[in-house]
C-alpha positions, -999 to 999 in steps of 0.1 A, spaced: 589 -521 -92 555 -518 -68 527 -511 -94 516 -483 -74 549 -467 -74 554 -471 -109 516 -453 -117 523 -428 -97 557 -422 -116 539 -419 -148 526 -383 -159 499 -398 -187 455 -399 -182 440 -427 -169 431 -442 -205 467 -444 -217 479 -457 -186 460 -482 -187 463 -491 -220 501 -494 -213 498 -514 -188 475 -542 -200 505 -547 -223 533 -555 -202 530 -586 -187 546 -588 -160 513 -568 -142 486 -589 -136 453 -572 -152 428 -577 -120 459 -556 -96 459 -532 -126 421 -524 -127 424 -526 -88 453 -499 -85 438 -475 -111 405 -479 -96 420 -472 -59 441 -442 -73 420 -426 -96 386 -442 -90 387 -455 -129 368 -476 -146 381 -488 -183 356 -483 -214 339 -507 -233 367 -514 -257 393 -513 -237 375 -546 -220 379 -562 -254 413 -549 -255 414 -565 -219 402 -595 -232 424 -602 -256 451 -593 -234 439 -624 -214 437 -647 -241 471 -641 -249 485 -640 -213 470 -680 -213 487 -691 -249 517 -679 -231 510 -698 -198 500 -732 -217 528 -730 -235 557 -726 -215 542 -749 -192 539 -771 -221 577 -768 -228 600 -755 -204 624 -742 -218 635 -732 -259 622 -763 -279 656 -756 -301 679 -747 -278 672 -753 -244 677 -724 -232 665 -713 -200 624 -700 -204 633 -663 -189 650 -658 -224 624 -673 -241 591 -658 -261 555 -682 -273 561 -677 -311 534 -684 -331 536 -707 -358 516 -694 -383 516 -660 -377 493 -638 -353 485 -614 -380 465 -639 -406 453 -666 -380 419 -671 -371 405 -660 -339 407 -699 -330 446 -700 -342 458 -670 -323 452 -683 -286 452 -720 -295 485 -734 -275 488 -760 -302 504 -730 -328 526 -721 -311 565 -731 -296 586 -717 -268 617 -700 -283 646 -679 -272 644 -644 -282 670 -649 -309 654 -683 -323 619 -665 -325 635 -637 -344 650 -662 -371 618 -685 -373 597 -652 -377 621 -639 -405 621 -678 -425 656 -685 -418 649 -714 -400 621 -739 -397 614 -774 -384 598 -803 -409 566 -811 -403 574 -850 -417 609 -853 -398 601 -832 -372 640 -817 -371 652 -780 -375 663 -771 -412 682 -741 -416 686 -717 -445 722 -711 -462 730 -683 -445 727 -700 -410 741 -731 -415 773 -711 -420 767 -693 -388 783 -713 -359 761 -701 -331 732 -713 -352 744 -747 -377 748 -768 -342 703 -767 -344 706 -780 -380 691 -814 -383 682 -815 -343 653 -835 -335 623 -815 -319 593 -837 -301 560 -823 -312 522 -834 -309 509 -840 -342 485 -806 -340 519 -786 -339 534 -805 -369 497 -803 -389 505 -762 -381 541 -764 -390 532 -775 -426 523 -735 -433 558 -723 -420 577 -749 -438 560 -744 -471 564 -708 -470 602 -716 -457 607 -739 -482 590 -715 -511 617 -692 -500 647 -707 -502 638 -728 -535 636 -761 -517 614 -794 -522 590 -791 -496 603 -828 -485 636 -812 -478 660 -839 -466 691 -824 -455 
């Protein structure tokens, strides 16, 4: 949908609008500013600009890295199904974790769910997908068990904090060879 139609089919304030739409992604931030600007003659705050900011930093891990991958590192699937997952997670990284491209991995929706949740995770020595119990019995999922992945040694270095706390989970030798 037009950007312009779509503001002027919302009934919110200029704020919340905005704020909305700095988080979905598929407006660019410059034509939002633009629009609101040209509609409503509005300017965002202070903080909003760092929530702006932010907003860009994120919009570029994304960019690096599906242009990094392509497509699902485990399943190839196409990248229009696919989400940048973070390896270790957003919420305790450093400011220089969270937007470096180096923790983080193109996955299908599905795949990012189950690597979020621990019920899959790729060693960092092997560099293959190991799967917990409960999905190598799932046969939409056991075909990834064991699969190779091709990784840049920063990814793996990162991997090492999924795969311990994957490993910790499941009762596993963090060498786990299966």
């Amino acid at each position: 949908m037009d950007l312009y139609k779509y503001i002027k089919l919302q009934k919110s304030d200029a704020d919340t609008l905005y704020n909305h739409l700095i988080n979905d992604t598929k407006y660019n931030l410059e034509e939002i500013e633009f629009a609101l600007y040209d509609l409503f003659e509005y300017e965002p705050k202070t903080e909003l600009y760092e929530l702006r900011e932010k907003r860009l930093k994120q919009e570029q891990f994304h960019k690096q890295i599906l242009e990094r991958d392509k497509q699902c590192i485990i399943s190839n699937r196409i990248s229009k199904v696919c989400q940048a997952c973070h390896i270790i997670p957003f919420s305790i990284c450093t400011e220089e974790q969270k937007y470096d491209s180096n923790n983080g991995l193109l996955l299908s929706a599905d795949i990012h769910l189950l690597f979020d949740d621990y019920l899959l995770s790729i060693n960092p020595i092997k560099s293959c997908v190991v799967l917990s119990n409960e999905l190598l019995n799932n046969i939409h999922y056991n075909i990834y068990h064991n699969k190779k992945i091709v990784l840049n040694k920063n990814q793996l270095n990162y991997l090492k904090h999924h795969w311990f706390t994957f490993t910790a989970k499941y009762n596993q030798n963090n060498d786990y060879s299966n």
